[in-house]
C-alpha positions as CSV (number, residue, x, y, z in Angstrom):
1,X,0.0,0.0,0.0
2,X,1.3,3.3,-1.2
3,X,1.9,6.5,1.2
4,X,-1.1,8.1,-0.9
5,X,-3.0,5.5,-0.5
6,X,-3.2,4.9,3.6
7,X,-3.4,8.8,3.4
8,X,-6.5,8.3,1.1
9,X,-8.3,5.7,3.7
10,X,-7.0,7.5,6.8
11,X,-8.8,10.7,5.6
12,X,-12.0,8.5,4.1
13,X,-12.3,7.0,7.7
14,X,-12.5,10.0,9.5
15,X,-16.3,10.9,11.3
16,X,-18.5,12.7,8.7
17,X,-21.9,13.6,8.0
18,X,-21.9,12.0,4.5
19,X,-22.5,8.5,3.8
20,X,-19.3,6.6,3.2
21,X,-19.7,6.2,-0.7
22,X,-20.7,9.5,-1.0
23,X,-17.6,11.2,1.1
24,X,-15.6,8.6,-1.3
25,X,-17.0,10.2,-4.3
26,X,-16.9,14.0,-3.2
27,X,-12.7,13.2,-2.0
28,X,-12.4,12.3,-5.8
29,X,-14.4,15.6,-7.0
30,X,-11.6,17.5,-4.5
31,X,-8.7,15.7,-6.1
32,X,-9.8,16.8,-9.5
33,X,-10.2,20.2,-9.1
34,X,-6.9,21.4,-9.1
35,X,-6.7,21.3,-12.4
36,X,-9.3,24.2,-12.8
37,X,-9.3,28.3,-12.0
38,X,-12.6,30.1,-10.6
39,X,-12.6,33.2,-11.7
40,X,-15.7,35.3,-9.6
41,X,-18.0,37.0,-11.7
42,X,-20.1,38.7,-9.0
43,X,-22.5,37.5,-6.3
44,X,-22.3,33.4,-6.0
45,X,-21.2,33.2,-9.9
46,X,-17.6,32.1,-10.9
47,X,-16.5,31.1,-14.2
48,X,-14.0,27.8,-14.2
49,X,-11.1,27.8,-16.6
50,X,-8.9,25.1,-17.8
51,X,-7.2,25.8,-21.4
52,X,-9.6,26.8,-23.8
53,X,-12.2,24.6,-21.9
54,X,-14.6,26.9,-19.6
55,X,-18.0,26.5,-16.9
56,X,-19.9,28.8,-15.1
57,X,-20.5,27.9,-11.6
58,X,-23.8,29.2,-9.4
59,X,-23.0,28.5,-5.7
60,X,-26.6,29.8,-4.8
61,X,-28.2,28.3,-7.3
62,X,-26.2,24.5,-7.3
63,X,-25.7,24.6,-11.1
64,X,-23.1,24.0,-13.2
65,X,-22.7,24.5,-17.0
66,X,-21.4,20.5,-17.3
67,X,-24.5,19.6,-15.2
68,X,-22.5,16.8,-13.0
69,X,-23.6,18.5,-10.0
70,X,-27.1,18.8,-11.3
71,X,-27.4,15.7,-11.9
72,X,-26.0,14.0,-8.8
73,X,-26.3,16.6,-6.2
74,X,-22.9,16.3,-5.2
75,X,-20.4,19.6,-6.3
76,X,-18.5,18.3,-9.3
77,X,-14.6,19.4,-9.4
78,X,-15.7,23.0,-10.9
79,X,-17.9,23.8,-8.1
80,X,-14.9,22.7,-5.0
81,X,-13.1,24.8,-7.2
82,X,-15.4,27.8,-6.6
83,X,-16.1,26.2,-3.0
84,X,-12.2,26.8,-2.3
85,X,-12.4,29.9,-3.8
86,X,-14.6,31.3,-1.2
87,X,-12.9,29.3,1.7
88,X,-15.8,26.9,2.5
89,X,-16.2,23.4,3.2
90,X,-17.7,21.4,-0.1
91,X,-19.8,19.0,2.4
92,X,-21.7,21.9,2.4
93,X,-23.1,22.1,-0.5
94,X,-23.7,18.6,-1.2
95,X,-27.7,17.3,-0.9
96,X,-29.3,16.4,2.1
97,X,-30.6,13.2,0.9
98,X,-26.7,12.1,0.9
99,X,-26.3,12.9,5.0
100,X,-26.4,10.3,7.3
101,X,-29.3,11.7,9.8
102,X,-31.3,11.3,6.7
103,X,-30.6,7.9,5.9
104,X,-31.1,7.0,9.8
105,X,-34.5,8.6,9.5
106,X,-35.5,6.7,6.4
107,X,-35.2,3.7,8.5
108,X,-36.0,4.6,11.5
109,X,-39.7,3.3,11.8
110,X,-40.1,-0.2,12.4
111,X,-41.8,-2.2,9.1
112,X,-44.3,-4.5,11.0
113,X,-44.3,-7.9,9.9
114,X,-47.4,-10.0,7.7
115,X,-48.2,-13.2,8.7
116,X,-47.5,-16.2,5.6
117,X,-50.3,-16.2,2.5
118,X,-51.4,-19.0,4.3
119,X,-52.7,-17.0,7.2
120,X,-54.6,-14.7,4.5
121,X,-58.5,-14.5,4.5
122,X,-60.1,-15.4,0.8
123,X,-61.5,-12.3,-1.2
124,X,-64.2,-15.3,-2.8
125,X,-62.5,-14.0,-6.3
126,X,-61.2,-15.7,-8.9
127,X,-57.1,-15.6,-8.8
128,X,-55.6,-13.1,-10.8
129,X,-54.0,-15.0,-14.2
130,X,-51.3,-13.7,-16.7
131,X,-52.0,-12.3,-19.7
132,X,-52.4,-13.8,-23.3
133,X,-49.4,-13.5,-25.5
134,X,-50.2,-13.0,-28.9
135,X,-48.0,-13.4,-31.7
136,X,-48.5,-12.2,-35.3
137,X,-48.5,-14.7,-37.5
138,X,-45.8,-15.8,-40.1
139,X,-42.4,-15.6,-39.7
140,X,-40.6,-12.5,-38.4
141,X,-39.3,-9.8,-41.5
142,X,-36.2,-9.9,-41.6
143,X,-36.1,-6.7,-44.2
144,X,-33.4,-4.4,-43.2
145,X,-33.8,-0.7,-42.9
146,X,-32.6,1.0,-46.2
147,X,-30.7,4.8,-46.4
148,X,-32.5,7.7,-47.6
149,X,-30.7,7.8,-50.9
150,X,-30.8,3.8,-51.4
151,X,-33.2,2.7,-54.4
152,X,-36.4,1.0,-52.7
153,X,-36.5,-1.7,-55.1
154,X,-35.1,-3.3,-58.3
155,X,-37.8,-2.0,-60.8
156,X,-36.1,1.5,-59.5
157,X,-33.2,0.6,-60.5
158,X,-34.1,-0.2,-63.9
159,X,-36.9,3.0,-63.8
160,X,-33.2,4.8,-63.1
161,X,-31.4,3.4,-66.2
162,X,-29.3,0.9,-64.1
163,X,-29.1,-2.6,-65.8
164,X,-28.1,-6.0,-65.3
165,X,-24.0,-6.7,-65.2
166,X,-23.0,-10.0,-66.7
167,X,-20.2,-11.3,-63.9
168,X,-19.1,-13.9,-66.6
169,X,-18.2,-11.4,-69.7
170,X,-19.1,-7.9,-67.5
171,X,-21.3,-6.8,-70.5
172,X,-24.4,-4.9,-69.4
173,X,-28.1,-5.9,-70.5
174,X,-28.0,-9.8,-69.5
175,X,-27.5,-12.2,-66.7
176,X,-24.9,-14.5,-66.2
177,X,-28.0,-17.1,-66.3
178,X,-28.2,-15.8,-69.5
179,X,-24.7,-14.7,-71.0
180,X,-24.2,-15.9,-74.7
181,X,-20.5,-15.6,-74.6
């Protein structure tokens, strides 16, 4: 095990708010956003630089212009760049659907057992049954989808003035079913 890597799982292991997975995924977000520059624009607004490539960031909001962060509620590496940038702490600003209080609150309530379907009183209707399958009839097409520009059949192509190649002598106007020569 590498030096970074104990480092990594000592930091991981340390007492947070967040779920594990989700402090796992936000560390990775903070190692990647060294790489980019906020720039402030005014209020909560930044705009997040790398090379020609370039984001605008709403802290107030929780938007970014790659929508990572709106997507998964957790600050993608442009928004802990902006997070930095102001000297706050990115747990912050991720969801609250990702702390643990709310998990522990999800489960919280006891789910009261059922007895077995054996212990179940009859409704006195009939039981539900699956549905009918139906098939069309035939065999399945196997026709392929043509282009745009493709001819849709061979009377087409003879409407367009293409004919019949002989493979035999390469003539046009005959088969090589037919081919004299």
């Amino acid at each position: 095990m590498t030096r970074f890597q104990a480092n990594r799982d000592m930091i991981l292991k340390v007492e947070s708010e967040l779920c594990p997975k989700i402090r796992k995924r936000l560390y990775m977000e903070k190692m990647a956003y060294k790489r980019w520059l906020a720039c402030w624009a005014g209020h909560t607004k930044f705009e997040v630089k790398n090379g020609l490539e370039s984001f605008t960031v709403d802290l107030a909001k929780s938007k970014c212009s790659c929508r990572k962060w709106d997507i998964t509620s957790i600050p993608c590496a442009h928004a802990i760049s902006c997070i930095f940038f102001n000297r706050e702490d990115a747990e912050k600003y991720v969801h609250p659907c990702y702390k643990r209080t709310t998990y522990i609150a999800c489960y919280e309530p006891i789910i009261d057992p059922i007895n077995g379907q054996n212990m179940w009183t009859p409704s006195g209707l009939p039981p539900v049954q699956p549905s009918i399958k139906r098939r069309p009839l035939g065999r399945p097409k196997k026709k392929r989808a043509q282009e745009l520009d493709e001819p849709r059949n061979h009377r087409k192509n003879r409407e367009l003035g293409i004919s019949k190649q002989c493979k035999a002598c390469g003539k046009f106007g005959h088969s090589r079913r037919s081919c004299k020569g």
